[in-house]
C-alpha positions, -999 to +999 in steps of 0.1 A: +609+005+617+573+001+615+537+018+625+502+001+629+475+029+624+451+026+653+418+006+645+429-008+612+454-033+597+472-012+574+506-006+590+534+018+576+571+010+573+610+030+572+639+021+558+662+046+566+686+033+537+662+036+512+635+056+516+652+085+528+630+088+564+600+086+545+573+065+554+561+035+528+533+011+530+500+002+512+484+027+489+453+025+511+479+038+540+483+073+525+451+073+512+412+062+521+410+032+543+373+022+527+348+000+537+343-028+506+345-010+475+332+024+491+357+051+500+349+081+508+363+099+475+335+069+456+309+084+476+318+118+469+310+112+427+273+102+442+251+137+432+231+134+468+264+128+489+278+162+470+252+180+473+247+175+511+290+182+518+291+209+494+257+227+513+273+219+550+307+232+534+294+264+522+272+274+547+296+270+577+322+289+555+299+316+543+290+324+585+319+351+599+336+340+626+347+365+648+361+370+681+346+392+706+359+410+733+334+409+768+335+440+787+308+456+808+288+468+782+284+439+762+304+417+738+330+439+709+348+430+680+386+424+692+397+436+659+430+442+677+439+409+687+460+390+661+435+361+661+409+382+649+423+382+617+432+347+615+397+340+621+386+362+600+403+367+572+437+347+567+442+313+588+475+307+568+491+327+541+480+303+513+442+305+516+411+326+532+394+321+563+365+307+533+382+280+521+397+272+555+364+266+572+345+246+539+378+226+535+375+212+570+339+213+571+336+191+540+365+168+558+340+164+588+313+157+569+328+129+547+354+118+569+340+124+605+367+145+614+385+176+603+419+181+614+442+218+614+481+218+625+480+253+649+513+267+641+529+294+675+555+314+670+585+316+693+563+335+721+538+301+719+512+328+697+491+309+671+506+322+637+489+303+613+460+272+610+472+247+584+444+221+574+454+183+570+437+155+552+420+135+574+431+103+557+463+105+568+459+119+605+458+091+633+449+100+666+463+081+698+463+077+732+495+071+755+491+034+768+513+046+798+503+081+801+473+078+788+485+116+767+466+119+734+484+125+705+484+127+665+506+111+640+500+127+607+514+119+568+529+154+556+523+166+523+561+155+516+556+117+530+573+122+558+552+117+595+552+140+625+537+133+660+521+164+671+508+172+711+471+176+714+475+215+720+491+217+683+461+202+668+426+219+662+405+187+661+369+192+654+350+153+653+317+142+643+299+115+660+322+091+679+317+067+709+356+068+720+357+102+732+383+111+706+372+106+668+340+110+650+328+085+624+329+085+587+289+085+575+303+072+543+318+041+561+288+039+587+263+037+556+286+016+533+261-004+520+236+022+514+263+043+492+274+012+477+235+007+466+237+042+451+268+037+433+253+000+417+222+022+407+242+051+393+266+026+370+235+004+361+214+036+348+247+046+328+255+009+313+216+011+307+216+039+285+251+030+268+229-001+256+209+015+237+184+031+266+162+005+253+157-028+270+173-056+256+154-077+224+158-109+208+161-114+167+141-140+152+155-161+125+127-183+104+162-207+097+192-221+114+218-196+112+256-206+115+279-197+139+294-174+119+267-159+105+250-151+142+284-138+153+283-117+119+246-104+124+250-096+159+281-076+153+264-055+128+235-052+152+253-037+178+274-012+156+243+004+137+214+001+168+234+000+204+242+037+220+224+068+228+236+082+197+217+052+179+190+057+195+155+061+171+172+042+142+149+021+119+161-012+120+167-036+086+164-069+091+170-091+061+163-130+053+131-126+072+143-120+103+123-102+130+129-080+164+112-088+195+109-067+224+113-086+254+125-061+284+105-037+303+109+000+304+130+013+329+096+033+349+086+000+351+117-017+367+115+011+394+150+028+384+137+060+384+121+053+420+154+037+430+174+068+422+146+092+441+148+067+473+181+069+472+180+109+477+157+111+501+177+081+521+213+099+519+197+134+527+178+116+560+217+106+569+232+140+565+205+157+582+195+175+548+157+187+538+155+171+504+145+206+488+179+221+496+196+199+471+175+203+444+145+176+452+114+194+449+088+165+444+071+166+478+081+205+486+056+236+487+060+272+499+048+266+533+067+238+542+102+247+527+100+279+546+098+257+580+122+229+572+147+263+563+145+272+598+146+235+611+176+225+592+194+262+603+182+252+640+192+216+642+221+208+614+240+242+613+238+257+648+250+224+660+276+226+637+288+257+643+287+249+681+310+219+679+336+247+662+334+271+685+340+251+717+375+233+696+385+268+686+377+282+721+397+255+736+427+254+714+432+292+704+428+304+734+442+299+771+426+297+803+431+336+810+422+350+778+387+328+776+374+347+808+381+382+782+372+369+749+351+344+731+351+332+695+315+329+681+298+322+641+280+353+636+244+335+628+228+368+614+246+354+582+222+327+575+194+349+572+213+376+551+202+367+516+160+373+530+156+405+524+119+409+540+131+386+571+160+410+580+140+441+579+109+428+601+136+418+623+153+453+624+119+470+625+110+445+661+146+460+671+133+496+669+102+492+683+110+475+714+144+499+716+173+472+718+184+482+682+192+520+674+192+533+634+229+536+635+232+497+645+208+484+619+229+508+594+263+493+606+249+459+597+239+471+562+272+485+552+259+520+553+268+549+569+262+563+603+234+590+605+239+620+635+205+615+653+212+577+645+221+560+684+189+572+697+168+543+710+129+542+712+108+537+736+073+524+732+046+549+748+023+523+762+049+504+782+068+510+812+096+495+832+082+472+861+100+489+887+083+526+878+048+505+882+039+511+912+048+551+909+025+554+881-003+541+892-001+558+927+000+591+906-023+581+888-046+572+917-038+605+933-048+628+899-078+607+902-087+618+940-072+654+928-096+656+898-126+644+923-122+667+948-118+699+920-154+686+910-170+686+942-156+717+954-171+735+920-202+722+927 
């Protein structure tokens, strides 16, 4: 028996006799179908590539996703509801809703897509979210029924076809309507680049971190005796570790210099491009993994809010409308509604959260007691009043006020002429 995975030519095999229902086939099958020599786990040894999945990872993680409850007077926490704490706090019994939600987000990021088996219990409930690699899921759709489906390598080598509704499928971009692409695959060449740079700077400095030189022999040397001389050359001068060592030379030999250092060959520059080109792919400000050259106060404080406004509230949308659609059913999405609390990007800015509660009391849509609850503190008696601000009124009291007005006015007028 034999499987093609969509899109690819790897193709996986069964031999009931042998292999004991389990599926065999090329290594690349259970693994990383790369492009070239760049998979997506070669990219990941790339600092810049890290950097950017590991600050998408735990950022998404970090925001708490909760699920409200709508109601007349506004959206509540449906703290009640078994998926609350699924979402929450425990998606499966083997890990927290943390490492859930960077797992997959790190998945998306590398992989364009991030796959979870939703697991019901006998009343069709979602139990439990169990994340899968997304090397070895393989979306398809039905040539006769055009149904989509997903054919996914278990953790014990065995494949299972799971329905649409049992997957939680969150993709990246895609032009198919059904998976996202790998940017490591998309920018193959550009992560290859980086990798050549990255081995070339480490076989540079395992040389001696010194361009190369020629020895100078006033002679003709044998064979034998270059072979000899260069061997000892290399053992007391090449390496870091040899590094600064005065060199003998004997028979009147000398040592010419004859490479260029490595400012000059533009390594240095190569490995800064290379930062700033891989960030520009994942949607990263360069100053968020650790590239300060070009950043100041003023403008890191702006591309903070750009990258929140147009990398993670994207992001966090794209979860919200999978989870919506797969966790919940047609009649429970008019009642509830699963949402990233956002308040959690801005939690570490001390002086940002307080302006922001102080706007809340003055223009009365935030009372003490609801600035208190988000602080972890505890309620205060007097603490749901709201405030009003004295020199503004409702639009729909306007024309009351200033008809009282007017007539205090006439009032005060005809006191005065009267008293004289």
């Amino acid at each position: 028996m034999q499987f093609r995975i969509p899109f690819t030519d790897v193709s996986l095999r069964m031999d009931l006799g042998k292999t004991d229902g389990k599926w065999m086939g090329a290594d690349e099958a259970f693994g990383i179908a790369g492009t070239g020599t760049v998979t997506e786990e070669k990219a990941l040894s790339i600092d810049a590539v890290y950097a950017c999945v590991n600050l998408y990872a735990r950022t998404v993680a970090s925001l708490p996703l909760i699920l409200y409850e709508k109601g007349g007077n506004g959206k509540v926490r449906a703290v009640n509801h078994p998926l609350y704490n699924l979402l929450h706090n425990e998606p499966n019994p083997n890990m927290t809703s943390h490492t859930f939600r960077k797992m997959l987000e790190a998945s998306l990021k590398l992989w364009g897509n991030a796959y979870a088996w939703i697991e019901f219990d006998k009343y069709y409930r979602v139990k439990a979210l169990w994340p899968l690699p997304p090397a070895n899921v393989f979306p398809q759709r039905s040539w006769r029924t055009g149904e989509l489906f997903y054919d996914a390598v278990l953790f014990n080598g065995t494949v299972r076809r799971f329905r649409a509704y049992e997957m939680v499928h969150i993709p990246g971009l895609g032009f198919d309507g059904i998976s996202g692409r790998s940017p490591i695959r998309q920018f193959a060449e550009t992560m290859g680049l980086n990798i050549a740079v990255k081995k070339y700077g480490n076989k540079f400095f395992t040389n001696g971190a010194r361009p190369s030189g020629v020895l100078e022999h006033p002679g003709t040397l044998s064979e034998q005796a270059q072979k000899r001389i260069e061997k000892k050359f290399e053992q007391r001068y090449s390496g870091v570790e040899n590094s600064g060592k005065t060199i003998l030379l004997e028979e009147g030999m000398k040592y010419q210099q004859i490479g260029v250092p490595p400012e000059e060959a533009q390594f240095l520059e190569s490995r800064k491009y290379g930062v700033n080109e891989i960030a520009r792919i994942f949607g990263v400000p360069p100053h968020m993994i650790a590239d300060l050259e070009h950043a100041t106060f003023s403008n890191i404080e702006s591309q903070d809010i750009n990258f929140a406004k147009h990398s993670i509230v994207p992001e966090c949308v794209n979860w919200e409308q999978e989870l919506m659609r797969k966790l919940l059913n047609d009649k429970e999405r008019e009642r509830y509604e699963i949402e990233f609390n956002m308040e959690g990007l801005v939690r570490g800015d001390l002086q940002s959260r307080y302006q922001a509660y102080a706007i809340g009391i003055q223009w009365g849509f935030l009372a003490p007691n609801d600035i208190r609850a988000k602080e972890n503190m505890g309620k205060l008696d007097s603490g749901n009043n709201t405030y009003t601000p004295l020199n503004m009124i409702s639009s729909d009291m306007a024309d009351q006020y200033w008809q009282a007005k007017i007539e205090n006015l006439l009032k005060d007028k005809e006191v005065k002429k009267n008293a004289e």
